[in-house]
N, C-alpha and C positions, 0 to 999 in steps of 0.2 A: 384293908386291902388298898385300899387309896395311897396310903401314905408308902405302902409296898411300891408298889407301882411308880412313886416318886424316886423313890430309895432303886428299882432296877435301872431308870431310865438315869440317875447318877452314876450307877457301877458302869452302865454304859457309854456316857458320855465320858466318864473317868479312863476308860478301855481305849476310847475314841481318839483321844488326845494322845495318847502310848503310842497308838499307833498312826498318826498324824505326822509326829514328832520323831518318828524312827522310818521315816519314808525316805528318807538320803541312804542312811544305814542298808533299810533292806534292798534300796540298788545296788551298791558297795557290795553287798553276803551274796547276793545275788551273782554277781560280775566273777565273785571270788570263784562261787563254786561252777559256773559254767566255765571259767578257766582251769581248774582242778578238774571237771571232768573228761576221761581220758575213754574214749570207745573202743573196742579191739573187737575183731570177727568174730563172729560165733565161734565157738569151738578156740579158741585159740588162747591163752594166758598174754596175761603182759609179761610174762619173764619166757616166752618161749625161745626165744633166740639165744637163749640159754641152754644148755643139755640142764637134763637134769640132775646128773650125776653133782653138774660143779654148782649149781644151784644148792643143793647140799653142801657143799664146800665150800660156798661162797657167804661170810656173814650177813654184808651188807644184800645181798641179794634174799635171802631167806630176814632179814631185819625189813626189807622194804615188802616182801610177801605179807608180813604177820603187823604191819604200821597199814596197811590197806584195808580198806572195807568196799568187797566186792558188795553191789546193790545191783539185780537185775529189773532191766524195766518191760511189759510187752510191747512200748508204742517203738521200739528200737532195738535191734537185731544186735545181739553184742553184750561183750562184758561192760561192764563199769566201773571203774575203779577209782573211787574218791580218796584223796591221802588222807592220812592221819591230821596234817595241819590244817585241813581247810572242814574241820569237823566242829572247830568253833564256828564257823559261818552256818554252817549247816545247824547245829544247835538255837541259834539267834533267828532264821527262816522261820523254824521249829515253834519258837518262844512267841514271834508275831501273828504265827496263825493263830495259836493260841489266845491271841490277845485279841483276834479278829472274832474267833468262834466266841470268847467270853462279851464282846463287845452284841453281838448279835445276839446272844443269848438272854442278856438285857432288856435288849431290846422288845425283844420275843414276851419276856415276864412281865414286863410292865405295861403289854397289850393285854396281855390272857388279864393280868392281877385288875385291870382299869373295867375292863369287860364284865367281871365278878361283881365290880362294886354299880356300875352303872351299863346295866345290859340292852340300854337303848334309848333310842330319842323320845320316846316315849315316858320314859320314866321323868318322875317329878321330885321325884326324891334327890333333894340336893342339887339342883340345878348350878348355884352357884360356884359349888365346890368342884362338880363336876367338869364344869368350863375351863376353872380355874388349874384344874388336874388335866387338861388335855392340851388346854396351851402349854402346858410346863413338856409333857410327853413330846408334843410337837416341832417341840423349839430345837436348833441346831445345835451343836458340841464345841461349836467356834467361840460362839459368845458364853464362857462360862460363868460371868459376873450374874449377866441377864439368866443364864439359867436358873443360878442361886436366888436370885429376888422373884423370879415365878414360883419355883418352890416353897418362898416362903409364903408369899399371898395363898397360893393353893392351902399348904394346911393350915393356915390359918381359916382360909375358909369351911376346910373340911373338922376341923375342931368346935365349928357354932353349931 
């Protein structure tokens, strides 16, 4: 469980760095899609100024209906209507929470997994290994050299 607990707090700090490293990015997706987002009244289409008859009749008008993905929100009164091109950004938002929720999840595992192996200050078992597991859990995501070399002293410890 130890060496678990090593291995979440890597998937994490792995996660950490994705998402460190894509922090310009999710400005940029960010920017994209509150420029794409377009608000209309309640009740009202964004093609209403249209009849509808010619709205049928119209390709580009019925092409830009069905390239739209209406999203309604409660905190905001109104349609929404993201285009079809700013669906990459929104996809990329998507992909970094993901990397946020997996990052934290990590994090999560490698307490529960550390807790399992050594369930208190009291415990004598392993003293060494356990220090040496907890500085490694502890250490930041910035310095990944230094993560690696606590790592490795940790099971080495926990391997005697």
């Amino acid at each position: 469980m130890a060496a678990a607990a090593l291995a979440y707090k890597c998937m994490e700090v792995a996660y950490m760095r994705v998402i460190y490293s894509s922090q310009s990015d999710a400005n940029r997706y960010r920017n994209e899609l509150q420029t794409a987002l377009q608000i209309f009244p309640p009740g009202e289409s964004p093609f209403s100024s249209i009849s509808d008859v010619d709205n049928l009749n119209n390709p580009t008008i019925v092409d830009m209906a069905a390239s739209a993905k209406v999203v309604g929100s409660p905190q905001v009164a109104g349609t929404h209507v993201i285009s079809a091109g700013s669906g990459s950004s929104f996809t990329q938002l998507i992909n970094l929470a993901q990397a946020v929720n997996f990052a934290m999840e990590g994090s999560r595992k490698s307490r529960v997994a550390f807790a399992a192996v050594y369930p208190g200050p009291g415990d004598s078992q392993c003293k060494e290994g356990a220090l040496s597991v907890k500085k490694a859990l502890d250490f930041n995501f910035q310095d990944v050299d230094g993560l690696l070399r606590l790592v490795r002293v940790a099971m080495e410890a926990i391997s005697h």
